[in-house]
Backbone bond lengths (Angstrom), bond angles and torsions (degrees), N, CA, C in turn:
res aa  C-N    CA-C-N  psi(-1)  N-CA   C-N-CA  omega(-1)  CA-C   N-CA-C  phi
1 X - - - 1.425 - - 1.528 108.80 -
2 X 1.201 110.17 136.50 1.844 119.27 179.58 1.351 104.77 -91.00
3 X 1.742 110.97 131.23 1.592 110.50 -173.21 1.729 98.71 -91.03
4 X 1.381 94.95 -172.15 1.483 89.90 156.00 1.705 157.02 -48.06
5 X 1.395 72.27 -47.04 1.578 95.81 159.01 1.584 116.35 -52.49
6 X 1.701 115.18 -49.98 1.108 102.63 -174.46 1.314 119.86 -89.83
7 X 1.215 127.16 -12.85 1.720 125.02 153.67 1.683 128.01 -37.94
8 X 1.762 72.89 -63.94 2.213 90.03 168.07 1.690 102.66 -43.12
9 X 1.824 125.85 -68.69 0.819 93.79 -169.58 1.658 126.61 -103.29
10 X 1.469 106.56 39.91 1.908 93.91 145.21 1.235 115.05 -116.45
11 X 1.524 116.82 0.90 1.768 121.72 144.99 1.629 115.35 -43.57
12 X 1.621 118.23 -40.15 1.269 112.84 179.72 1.361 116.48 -115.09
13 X 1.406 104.94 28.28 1.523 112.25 165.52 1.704 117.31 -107.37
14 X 1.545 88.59 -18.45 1.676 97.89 173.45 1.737 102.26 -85.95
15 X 1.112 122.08 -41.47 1.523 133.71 167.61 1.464 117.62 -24.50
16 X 1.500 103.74 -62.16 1.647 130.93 -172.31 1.705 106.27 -83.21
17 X 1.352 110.84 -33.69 1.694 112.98 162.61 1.935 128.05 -77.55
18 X 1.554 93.01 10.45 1.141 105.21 176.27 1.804 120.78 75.98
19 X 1.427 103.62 3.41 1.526 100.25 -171.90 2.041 92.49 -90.86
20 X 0.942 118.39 102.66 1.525 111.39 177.75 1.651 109.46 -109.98
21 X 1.039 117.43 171.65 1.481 109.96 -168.47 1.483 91.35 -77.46
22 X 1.376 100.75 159.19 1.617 116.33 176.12 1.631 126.22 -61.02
23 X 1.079 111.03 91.10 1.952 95.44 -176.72 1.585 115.83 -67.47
24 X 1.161 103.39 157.92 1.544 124.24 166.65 1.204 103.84 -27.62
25 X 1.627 116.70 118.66 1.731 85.31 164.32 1.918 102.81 -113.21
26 X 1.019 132.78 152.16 1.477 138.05 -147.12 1.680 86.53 -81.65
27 X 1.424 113.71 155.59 1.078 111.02 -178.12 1.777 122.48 -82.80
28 X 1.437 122.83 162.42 1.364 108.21 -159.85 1.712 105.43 -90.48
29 X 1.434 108.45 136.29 1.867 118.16 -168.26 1.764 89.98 -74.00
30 X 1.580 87.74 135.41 1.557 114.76 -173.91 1.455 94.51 -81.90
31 X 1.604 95.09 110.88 1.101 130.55 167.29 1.867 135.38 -123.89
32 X 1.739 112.34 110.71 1.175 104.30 -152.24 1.493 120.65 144.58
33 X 1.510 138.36 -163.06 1.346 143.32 151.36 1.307 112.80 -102.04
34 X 1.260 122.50 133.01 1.509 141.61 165.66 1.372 127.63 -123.84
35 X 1.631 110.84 110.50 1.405 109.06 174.30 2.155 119.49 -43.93
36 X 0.998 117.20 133.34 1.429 107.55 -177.80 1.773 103.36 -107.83
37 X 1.245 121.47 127.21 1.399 88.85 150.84 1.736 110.34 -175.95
38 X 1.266 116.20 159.53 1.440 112.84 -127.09 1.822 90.21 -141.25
39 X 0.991 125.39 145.81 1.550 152.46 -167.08 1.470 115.07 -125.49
40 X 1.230 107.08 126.16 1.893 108.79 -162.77 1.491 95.38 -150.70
41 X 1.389 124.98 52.39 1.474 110.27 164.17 1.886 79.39 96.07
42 X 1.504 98.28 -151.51 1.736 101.27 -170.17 1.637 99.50 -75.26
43 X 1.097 142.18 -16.83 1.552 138.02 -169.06 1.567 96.85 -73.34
44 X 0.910 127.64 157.59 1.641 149.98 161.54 1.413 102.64 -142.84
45 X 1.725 107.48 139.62 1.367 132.98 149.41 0.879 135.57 -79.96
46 X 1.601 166.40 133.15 1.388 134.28 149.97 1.594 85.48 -133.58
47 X 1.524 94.62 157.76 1.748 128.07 -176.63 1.807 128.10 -146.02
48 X 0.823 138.88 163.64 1.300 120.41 167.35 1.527 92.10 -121.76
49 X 1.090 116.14 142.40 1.672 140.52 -175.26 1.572 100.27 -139.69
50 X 1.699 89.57 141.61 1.890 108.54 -149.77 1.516 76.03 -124.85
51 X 1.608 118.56 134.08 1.380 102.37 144.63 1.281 97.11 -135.17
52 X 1.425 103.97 169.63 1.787 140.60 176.26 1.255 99.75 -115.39
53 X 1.700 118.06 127.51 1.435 109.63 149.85 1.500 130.26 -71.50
54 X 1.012 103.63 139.12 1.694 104.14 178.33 1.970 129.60 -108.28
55 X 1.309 89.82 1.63 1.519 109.67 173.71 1.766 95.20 178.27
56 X 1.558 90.88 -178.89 1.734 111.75 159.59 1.606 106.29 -21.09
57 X 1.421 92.38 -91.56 1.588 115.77 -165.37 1.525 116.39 -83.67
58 X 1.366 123.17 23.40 1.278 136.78 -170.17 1.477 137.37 -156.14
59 X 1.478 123.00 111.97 1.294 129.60 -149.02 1.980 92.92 -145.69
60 X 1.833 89.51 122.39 1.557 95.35 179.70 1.796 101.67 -113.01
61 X 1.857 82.67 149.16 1.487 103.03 -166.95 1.352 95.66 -95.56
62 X 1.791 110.43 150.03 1.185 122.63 155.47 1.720 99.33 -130.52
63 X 1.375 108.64 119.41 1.056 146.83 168.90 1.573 131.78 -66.11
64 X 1.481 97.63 151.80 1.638 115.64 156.42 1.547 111.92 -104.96
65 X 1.453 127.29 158.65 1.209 129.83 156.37 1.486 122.75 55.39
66 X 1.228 112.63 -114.40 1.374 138.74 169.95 1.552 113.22 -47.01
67 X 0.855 103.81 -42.81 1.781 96.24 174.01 1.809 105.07 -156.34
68 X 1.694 99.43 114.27 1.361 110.10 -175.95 1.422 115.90 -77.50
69 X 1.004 101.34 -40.96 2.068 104.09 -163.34 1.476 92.07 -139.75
70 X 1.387 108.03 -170.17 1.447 119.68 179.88 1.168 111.03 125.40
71 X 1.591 113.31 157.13 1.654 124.83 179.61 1.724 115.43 -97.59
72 X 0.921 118.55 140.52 2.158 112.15 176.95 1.554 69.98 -119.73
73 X 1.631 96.12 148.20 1.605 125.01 146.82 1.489 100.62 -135.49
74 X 1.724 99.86 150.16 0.917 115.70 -168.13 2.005 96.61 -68.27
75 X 1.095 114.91 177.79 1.258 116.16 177.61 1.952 96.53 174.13
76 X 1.714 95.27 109.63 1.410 95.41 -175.97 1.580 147.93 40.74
77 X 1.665 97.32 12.71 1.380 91.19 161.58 1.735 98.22 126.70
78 X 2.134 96.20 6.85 1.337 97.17 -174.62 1.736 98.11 -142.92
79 X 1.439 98.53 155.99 1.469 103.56 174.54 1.600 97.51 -93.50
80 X 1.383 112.66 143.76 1.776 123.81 -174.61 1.395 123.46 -145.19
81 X 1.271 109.80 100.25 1.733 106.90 167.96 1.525 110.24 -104.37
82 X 1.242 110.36 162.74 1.453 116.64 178.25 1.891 96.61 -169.07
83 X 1.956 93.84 129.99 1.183 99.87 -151.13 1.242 86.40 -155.80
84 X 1.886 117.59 163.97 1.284 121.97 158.58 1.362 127.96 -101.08
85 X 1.389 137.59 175.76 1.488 122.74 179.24 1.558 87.37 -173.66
86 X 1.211 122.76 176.78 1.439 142.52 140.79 1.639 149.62 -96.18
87 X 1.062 111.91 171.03 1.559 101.82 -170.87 1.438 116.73 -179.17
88 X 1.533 117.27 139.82 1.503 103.19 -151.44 1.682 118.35 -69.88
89 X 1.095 118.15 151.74 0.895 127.08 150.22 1.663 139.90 -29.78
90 X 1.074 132.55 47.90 1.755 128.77 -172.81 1.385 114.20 -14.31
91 X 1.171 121.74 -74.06 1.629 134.68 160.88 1.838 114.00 -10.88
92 X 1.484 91.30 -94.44 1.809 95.32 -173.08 1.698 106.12 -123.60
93 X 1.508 116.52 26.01 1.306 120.26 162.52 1.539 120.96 52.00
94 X 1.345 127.50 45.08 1.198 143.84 175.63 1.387 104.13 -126.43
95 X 1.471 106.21 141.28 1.091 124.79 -170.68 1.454 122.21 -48.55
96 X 1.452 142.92 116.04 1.286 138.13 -165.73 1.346 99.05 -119.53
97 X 1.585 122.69 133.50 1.937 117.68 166.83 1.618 93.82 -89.51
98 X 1.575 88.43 137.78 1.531 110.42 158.12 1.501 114.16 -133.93
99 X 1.392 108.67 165.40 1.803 121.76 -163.30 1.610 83.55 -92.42
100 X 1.418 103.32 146.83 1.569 127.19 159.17 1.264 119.62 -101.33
101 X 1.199 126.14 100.97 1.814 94.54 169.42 2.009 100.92 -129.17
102 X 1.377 114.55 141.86 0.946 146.14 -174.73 1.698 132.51 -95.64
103 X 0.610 148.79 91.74 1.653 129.50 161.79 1.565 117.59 -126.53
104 X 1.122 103.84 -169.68 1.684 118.06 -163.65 1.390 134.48 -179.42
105 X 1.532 117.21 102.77 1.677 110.89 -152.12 1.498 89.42 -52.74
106 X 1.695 86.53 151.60 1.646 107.99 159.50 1.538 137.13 -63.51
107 X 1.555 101.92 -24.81 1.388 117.87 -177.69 1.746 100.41 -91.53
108 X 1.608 101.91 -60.00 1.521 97.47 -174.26 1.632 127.96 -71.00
109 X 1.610 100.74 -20.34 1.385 102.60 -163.20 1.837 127.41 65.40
110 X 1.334 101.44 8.08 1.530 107.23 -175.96 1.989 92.96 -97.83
111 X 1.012 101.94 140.76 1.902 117.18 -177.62 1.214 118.06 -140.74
112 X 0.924 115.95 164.84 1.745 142.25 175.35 1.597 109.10 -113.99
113 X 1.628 107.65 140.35 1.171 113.84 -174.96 1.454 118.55 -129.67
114 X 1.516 152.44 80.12 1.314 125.52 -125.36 1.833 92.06 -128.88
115 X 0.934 130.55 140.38 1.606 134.19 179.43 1.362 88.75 -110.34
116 X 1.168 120.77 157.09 1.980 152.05 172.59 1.506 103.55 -150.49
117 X 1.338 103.51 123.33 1.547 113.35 139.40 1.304 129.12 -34.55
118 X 1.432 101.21 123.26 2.029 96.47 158.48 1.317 127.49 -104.21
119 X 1.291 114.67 -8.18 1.471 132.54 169.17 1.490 113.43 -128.00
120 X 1.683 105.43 154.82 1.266 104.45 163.71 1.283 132.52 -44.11
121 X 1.402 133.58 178.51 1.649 124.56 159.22 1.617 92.01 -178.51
122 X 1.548 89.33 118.21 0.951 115.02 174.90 1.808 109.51 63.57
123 X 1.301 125.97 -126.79 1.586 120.41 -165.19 2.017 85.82 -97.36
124 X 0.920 113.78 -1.40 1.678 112.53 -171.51 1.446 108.28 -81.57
125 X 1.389 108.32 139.37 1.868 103.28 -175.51 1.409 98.73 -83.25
126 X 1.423 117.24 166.67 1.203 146.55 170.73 1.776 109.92 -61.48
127 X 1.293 146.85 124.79 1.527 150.98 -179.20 1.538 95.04 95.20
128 X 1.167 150.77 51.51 1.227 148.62 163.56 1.055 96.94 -89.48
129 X 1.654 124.34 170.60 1.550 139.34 169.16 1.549 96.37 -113.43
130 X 1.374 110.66 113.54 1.897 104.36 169.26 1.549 87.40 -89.93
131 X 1.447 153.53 -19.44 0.920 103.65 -150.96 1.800 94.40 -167.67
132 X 0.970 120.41 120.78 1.723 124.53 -172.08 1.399 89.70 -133.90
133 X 1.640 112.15 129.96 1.157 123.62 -171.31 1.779 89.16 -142.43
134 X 1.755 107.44 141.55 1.526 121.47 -174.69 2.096 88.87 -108.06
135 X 1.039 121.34 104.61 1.618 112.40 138.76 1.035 134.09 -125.75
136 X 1.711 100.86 -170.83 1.966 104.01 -153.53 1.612 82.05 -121.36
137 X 1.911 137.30 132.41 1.044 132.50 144.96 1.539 124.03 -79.29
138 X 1.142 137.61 150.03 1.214 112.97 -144.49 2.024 83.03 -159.04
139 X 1.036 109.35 103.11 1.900 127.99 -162.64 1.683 110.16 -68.98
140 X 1.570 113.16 111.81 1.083 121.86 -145.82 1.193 97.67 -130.66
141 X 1.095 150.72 -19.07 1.712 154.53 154.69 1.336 116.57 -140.87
């Protein structure tokens, strides 16, 4: 039977022979075209979304539709934008800004997409969610 002692040292004989345990390796920045597309009850989206990396932890989208441009940084294991834009009004159809924010695991590529109000509209308060959407990107060039 091997005591402690002798674990420790073929723990640091594998160490010094170069076999070391495997580190993390960071996930790879989405780089390329990706089909996008997203399921909300009976509505479906689809888009093609282009990104460029722009550092390590950072890859910018060029877009269809719903979201043209923008930066993702990685953040724990997720790609993340958060942005403003507009969108009409239901009520009396004038232009209203609402917050975007985005992400998307790094491994799966499956994300969440959630819009909020920044102003009222119509009898509706201001910080509402019109609209939380789940999609899958799916790597196409």
């Amino acid at each position: 039977m091997i005591g402690t002692r002798g674990l420790l040292a073929i723990g640091a004989g594998l160490l010094a022979t170069g076999f070391a345990p495997a580190a993390q390796a960071e996930p790879a920045v989405p780089s390329g075209q990706y089909a996008f597309s997203a399921q909300h009850g009976p509505a479906q989206r689809t888009a093609t979304w282009t990104f460029t990396p722009c550092g390590p932890a950072c890859t910018s989208l060029d877009g269809e539709r719903w979201l043209q441009n923008g930066e993702f940084h990685l953040n724990g294991g997720r790609w993340e934008y958060s942005g403003q834009g507009t969108m009409e009004c239901p009520v009396d159809h004038t232009p209203m800004p609402t917050s975007k924010t985005v992400s998307f695991d790094a491994a799966t590529l499956a994300g969440t997409w959630t819009t909020t109000t920044l102003q009222a509209c119509g009898r509706g308060p201001a910080g509402g969610v019109v609209g939380q959407w789940d999609f899958q990107l799916t790597k196409t060039g």
